[in-house]
DOSEFI-534629 format. One record per residue (C-alpha): residue in one letter; z, y, x; residue number from 1. Coordinates in Angstrom, 1 decimal. Example, Ala and Ser with C-alpha at 12.3 -4.5 7.8 and 13.67 -1.06 7.14 Angstrom:
2
+----+--------+--------+--------+-----+
! aa !     c3 !     c2 !     c1 !   i !
+----+--------+--------+--------+-----+
!  a !    7.8 !   -4.5 !   12.3 !   1 !
!  s !    7.1 !   -1.1 !   13.7 !   2 !
+----+--------+--------+--------+-----+
***
This chain:
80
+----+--------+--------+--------+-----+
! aa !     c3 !     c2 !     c1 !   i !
+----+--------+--------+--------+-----+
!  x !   99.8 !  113.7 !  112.0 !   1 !
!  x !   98.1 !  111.2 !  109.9 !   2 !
!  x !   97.5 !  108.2 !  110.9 !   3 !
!  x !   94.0 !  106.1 !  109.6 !   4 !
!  x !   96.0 !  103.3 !  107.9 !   5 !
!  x !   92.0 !  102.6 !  105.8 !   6 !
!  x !   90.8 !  100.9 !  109.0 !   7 !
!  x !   93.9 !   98.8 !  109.4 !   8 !
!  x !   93.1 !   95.5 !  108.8 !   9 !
!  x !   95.1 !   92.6 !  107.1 !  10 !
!  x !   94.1 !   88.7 !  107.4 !  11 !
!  x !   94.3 !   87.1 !  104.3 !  12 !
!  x !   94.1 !   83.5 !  103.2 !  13 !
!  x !   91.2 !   82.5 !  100.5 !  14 !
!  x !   92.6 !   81.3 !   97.2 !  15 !
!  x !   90.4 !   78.7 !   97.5 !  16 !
!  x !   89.9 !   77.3 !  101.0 !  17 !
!  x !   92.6 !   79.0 !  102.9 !  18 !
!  x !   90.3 !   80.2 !  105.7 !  19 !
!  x !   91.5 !   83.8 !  106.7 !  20 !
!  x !   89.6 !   86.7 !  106.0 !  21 !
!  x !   90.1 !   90.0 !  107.8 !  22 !
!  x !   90.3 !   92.8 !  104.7 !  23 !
!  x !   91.0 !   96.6 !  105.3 !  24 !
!  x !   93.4 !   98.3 !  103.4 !  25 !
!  x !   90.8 !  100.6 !  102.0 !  26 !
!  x !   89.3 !   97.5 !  100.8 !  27 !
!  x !   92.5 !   96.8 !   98.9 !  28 !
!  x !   93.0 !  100.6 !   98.0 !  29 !
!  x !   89.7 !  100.2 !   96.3 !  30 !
!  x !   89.8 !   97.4 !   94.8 !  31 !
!  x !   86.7 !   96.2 !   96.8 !  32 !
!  x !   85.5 !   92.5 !   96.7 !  33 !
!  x !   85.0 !   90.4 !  100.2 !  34 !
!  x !   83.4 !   87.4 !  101.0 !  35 !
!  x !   85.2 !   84.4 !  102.2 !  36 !
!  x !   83.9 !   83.6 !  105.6 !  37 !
!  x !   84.5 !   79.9 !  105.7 !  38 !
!  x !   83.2 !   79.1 !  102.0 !  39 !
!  x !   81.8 !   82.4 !  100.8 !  40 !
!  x !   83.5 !   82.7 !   97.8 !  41 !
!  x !   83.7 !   86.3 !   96.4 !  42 !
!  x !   87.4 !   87.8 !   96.7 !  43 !
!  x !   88.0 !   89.8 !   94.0 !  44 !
!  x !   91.2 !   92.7 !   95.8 !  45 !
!  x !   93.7 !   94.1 !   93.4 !  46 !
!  x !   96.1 !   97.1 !   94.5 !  47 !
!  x !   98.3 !   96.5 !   91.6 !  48 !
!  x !   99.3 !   99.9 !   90.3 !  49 !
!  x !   98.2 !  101.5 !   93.1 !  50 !
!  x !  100.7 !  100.3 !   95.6 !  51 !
!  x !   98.8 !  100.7 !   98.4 !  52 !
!  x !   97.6 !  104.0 !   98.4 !  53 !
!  x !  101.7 !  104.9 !   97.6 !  54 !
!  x !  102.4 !  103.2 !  100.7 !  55 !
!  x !   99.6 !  104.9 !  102.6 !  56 !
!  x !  100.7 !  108.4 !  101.3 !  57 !
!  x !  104.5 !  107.4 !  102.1 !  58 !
!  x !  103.8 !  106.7 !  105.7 !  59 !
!  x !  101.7 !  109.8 !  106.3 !  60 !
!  x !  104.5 !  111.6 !  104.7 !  61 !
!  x !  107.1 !  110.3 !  107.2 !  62 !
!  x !  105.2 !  110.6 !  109.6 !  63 !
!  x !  104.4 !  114.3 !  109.2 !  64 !
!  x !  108.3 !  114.8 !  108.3 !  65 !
!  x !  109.4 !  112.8 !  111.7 !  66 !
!  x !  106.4 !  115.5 !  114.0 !  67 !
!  x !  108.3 !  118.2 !  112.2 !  68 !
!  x !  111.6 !  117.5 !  113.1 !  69 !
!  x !  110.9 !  116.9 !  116.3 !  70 !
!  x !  109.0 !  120.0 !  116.7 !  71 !
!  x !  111.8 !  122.0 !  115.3 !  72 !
!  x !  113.8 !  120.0 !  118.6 !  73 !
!  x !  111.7 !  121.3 !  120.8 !  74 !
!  x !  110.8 !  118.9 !  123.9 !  75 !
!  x !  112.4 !  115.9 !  124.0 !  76 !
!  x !  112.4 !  113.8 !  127.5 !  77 !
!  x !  112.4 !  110.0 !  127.2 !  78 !
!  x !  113.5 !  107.9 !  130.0 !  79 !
!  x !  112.8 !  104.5 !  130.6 !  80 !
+----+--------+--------+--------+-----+
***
């Protein structure tokens, strides 16, 4: 299983007039620029040594570690 962590989006403050600013993490992963919706300042992203597309690739890894193990369970019957 991997999950499309790209489209997940962030809100993030402008530097310069705080107005929040929906970015996607494949904006950050590629170091995209945005425009500030409430004073359209360009938003230069920075994944600082590629932290987020570690953090993508560690959460797909767990993920695909945690549908493995519970395949090699077998079914497992939750009740609420």
């Amino acid at each position: 299983m991997i999950l499309g962590l790209d489209r997940h989006s962030l809100e993030v403050a402008c530097p310069r007039c705080q107005f929040y600013n929906p970015i996607t993490l494949k904006q950050v992963r590629l170091r995209d620029a945005a425009i500030c919706r409430g004073c359209k300042v360009t938003i230069n992203l920075e994944d600082h040594m590629n932290e987020t597309r570690k953090a993508i690739r560690s959460i797909n890894r767990a993920m695909r570690e945690l549908e493995n193990k519970l395949r090699a369970i077998g079914s497992i019957t939750i009740r609420l």
